[in-house]
BALOBA-1460 file (C-alpha; in Angstrom, 3 decimals):
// residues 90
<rec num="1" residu="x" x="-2.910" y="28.980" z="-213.069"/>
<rec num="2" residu="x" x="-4.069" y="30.774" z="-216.206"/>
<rec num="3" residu="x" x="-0.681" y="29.360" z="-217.415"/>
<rec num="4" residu="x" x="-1.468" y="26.197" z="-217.150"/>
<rec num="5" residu="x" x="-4.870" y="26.184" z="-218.862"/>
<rec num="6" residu="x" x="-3.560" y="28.626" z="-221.945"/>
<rec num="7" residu="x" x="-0.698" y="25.213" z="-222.007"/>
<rec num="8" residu="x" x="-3.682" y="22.714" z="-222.217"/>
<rec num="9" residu="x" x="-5.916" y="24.610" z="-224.373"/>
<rec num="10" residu="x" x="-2.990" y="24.835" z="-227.061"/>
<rec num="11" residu="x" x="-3.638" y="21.894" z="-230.268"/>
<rec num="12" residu="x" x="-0.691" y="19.897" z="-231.539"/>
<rec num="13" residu="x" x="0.322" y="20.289" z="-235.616"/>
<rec num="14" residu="x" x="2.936" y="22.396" z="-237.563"/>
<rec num="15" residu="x" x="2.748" y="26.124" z="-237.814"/>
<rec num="16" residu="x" x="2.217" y="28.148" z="-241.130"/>
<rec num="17" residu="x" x="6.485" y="29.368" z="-240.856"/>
<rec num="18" residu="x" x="7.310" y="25.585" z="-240.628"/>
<rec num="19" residu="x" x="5.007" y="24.569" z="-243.684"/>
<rec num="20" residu="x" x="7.075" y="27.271" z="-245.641"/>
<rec num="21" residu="x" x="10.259" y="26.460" z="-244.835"/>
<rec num="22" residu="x" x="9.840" y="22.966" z="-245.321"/>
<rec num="23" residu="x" x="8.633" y="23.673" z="-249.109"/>
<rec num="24" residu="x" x="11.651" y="26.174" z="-249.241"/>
<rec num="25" residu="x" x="14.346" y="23.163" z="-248.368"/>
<rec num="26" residu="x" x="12.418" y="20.823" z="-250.907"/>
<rec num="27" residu="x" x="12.322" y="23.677" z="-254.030"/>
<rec num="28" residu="x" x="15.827" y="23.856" z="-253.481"/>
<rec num="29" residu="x" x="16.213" y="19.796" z="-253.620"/>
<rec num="30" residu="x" x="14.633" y="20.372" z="-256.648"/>
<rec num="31" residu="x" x="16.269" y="22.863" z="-258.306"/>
<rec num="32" residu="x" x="19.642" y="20.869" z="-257.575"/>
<rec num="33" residu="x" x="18.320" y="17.455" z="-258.774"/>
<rec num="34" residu="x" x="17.047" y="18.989" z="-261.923"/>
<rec num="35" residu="x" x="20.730" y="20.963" z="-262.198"/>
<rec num="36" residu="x" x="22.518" y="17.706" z="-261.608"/>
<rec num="37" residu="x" x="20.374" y="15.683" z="-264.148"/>
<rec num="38" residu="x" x="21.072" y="18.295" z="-266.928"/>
<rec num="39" residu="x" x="24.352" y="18.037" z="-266.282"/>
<rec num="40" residu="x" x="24.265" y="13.724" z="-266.636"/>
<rec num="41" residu="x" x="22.163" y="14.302" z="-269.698"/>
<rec num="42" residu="x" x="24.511" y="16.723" z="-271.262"/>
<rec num="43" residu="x" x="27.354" y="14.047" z="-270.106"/>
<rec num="44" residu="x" x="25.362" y="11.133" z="-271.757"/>
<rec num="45" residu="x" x="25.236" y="13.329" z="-275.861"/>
<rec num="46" residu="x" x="29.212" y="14.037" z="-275.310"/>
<rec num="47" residu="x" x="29.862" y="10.585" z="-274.889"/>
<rec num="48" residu="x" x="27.114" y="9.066" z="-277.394"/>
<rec num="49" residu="x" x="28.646" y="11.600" z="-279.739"/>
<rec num="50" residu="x" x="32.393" y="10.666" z="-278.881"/>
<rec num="51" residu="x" x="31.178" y="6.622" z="-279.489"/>
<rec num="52" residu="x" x="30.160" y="7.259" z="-283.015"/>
<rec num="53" residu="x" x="33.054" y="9.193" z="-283.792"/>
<rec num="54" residu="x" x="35.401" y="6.856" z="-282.629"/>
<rec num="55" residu="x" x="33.051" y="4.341" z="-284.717"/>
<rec num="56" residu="x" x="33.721" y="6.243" z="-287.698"/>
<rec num="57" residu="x" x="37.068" y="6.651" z="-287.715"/>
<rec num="58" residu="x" x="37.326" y="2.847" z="-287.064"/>
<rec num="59" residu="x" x="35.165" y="2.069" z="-289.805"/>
<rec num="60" residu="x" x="37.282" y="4.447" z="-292.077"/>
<rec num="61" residu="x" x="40.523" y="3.141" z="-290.909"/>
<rec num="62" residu="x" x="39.271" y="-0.524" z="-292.082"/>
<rec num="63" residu="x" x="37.792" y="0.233" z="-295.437"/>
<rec num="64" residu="x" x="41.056" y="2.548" z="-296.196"/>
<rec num="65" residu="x" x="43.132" y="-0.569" z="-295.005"/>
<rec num="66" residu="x" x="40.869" y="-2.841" z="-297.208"/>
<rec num="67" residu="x" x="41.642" y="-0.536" z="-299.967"/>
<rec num="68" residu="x" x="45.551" y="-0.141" z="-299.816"/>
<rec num="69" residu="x" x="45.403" y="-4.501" z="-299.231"/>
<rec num="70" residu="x" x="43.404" y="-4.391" z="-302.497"/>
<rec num="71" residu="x" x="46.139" y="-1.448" z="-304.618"/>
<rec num="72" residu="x" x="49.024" y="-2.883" z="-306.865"/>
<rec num="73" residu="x" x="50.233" y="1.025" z="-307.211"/>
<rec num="74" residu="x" x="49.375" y="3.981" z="-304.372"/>
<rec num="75" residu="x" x="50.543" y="7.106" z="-305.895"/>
<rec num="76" residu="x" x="50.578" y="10.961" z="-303.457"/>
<rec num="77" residu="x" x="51.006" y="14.236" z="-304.320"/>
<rec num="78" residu="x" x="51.382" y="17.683" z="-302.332"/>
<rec num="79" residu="x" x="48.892" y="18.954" z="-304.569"/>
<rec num="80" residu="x" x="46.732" y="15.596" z="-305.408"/>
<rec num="81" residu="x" x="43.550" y="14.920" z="-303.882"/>
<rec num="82" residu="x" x="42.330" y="12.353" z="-303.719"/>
<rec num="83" residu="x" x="45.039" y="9.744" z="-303.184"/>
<rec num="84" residu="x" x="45.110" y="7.747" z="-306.431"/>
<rec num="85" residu="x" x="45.044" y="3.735" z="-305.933"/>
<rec num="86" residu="x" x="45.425" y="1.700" z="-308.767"/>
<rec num="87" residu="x" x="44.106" y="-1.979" z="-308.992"/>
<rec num="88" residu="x" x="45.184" y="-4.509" z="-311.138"/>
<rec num="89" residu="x" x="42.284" y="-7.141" z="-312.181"/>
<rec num="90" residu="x" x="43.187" y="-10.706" z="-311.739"/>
């Protein structure tokens, strides 16, 4: 019968062991989630940084395009730098 009573006497709520491993399981949801967003951020630079290199080059491949369009007389050497264009005035 004492049984019984001790059962009844007992209150409902969480214990201190399942407080602390409930905050262990969520620092280490953390610690991956920030992991995982350094590793998108570091993602994100690489390709911003591949973007305006590619932009670059573009841009240099049209202005050095524009420029031979433009030359009467493109003249290269082994030793010659840089590449001598000649334009004739019109």
């Amino acid at each position: 019968m004492n049984e019984v009573i001790h059962r009844q006497n007992r209150r409902g709520g969480i214990t201190l062991v399942e407080v602390i491993g409930t905050l262990a399981v969520l620092l280490i949801l953390a610690v991956s989630a920030a992991g995982i967003l350094g590793a998108i951020t570091e993602i994100g630079v690489q390709t911003r940084d591949a973007t305006q290199g590619r932009q670059t080059i573009r841009r240099f491949a049209t202005m050095l395009r524009s420029d031979v369009n433009r030359s009467s007389d493109i003249s290269v050497s082994d030793d010659q730098w840089p590449i001598e264009m000649k334009v004739e005035s019109v």
